[in-house]
Steps between C-alpha positions, in 0.01 A plus 500: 500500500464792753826663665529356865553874610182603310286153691645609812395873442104323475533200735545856751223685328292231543519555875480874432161442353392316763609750747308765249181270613548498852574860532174550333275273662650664825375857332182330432430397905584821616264676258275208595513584879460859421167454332610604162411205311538665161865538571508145642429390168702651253796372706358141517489526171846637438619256748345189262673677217859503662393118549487420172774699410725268725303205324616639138800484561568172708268357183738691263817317680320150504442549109888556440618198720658716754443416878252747734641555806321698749619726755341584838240807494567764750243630683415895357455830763230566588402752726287787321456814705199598231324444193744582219809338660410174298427696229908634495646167599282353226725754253798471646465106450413524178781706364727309690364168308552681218857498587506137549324421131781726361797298648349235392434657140865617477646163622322332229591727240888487594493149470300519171163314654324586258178277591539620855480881412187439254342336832594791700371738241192434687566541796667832394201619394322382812691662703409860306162413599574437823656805636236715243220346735697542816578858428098576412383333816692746649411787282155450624526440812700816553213659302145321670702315802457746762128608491220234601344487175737476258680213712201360482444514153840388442461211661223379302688547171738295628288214635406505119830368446471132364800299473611354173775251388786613343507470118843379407539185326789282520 
């Protein structure tokens, strides 16, 4: 059975991961009205990956008998002055999800939920990759971003970006 402090902890997360989705999909139209449809999709993708992130977890809750409750999803700022400012908020969202895994992470471990943290050891890891790719999206943009042809060229590598579901298996 999971701790009630550790299901509330994801019933919110849940929502957090939803609200991971909208932000990016809301990244995704402004790069979209921009023209820069390389950057459009690497943050559709990420937004269909925060998606199934939320549905890992409501699946993970369903499998232990414990009751999903969702939460209403606030709607993200979003009023970018230039190019990169999606590219910081997209770092600054990640580590602070981070944060979020790692409550949940310690509540389960406090209350010895053991099953719980070997779920979350995924998401863990995840989340490494997560603010990795953040932080080199804005590595190169800093380095390409502000002359023609390397934006350019940046934003066909990351049109190349295909989406993928996540691997974990519960």
């Amino acid at each position: 059975m999971i701790d009630k402090a550790v299901v509330s902890l994801m019933n919110e997360q849940i929502v957090k991961e939803l609200y991971s989705a909208y932000l990016y999909l809301g990244i995704a139209n402004y790069y979209a009205d921009e023209g820069l449809s390389g950057f459009e999709n690497w943050f559709y993708v990420q937004a269909q990956e925060e998606m199934d992130h939320a549905m890992l977890i409501r699946r993970y809750l369903i499998d232990n008998n414990e009751k999903v409750v969702l939460g209403q999803i606030e709607t993200p700022e979003q009023d970018y002055q230039d190019f990169s400012a999606p590219l910081g908020q997209s770092l600054s969202h990640e580590q602070f999800v981070t944060s979020l895994i790692n409550n949940i992470y310690a509540a389960a471990q406090t209350s010895k939920d053991y099953r719980s943290m070997q779920f979350l050891d995924w998401f863990v890891k995840e989340q490494g990759e997560e603010e990795k790719n953040a932080a080199d999206l804005i590595r190169k943009f800093e380095l390409f971003g502000s002359d023609a042809k390397g934006l350019y060229m940046l934003d066909q590598e990351l049109a190349a970006r295909a989406y993928a579901p996540p691997s974990l298996v519960l």
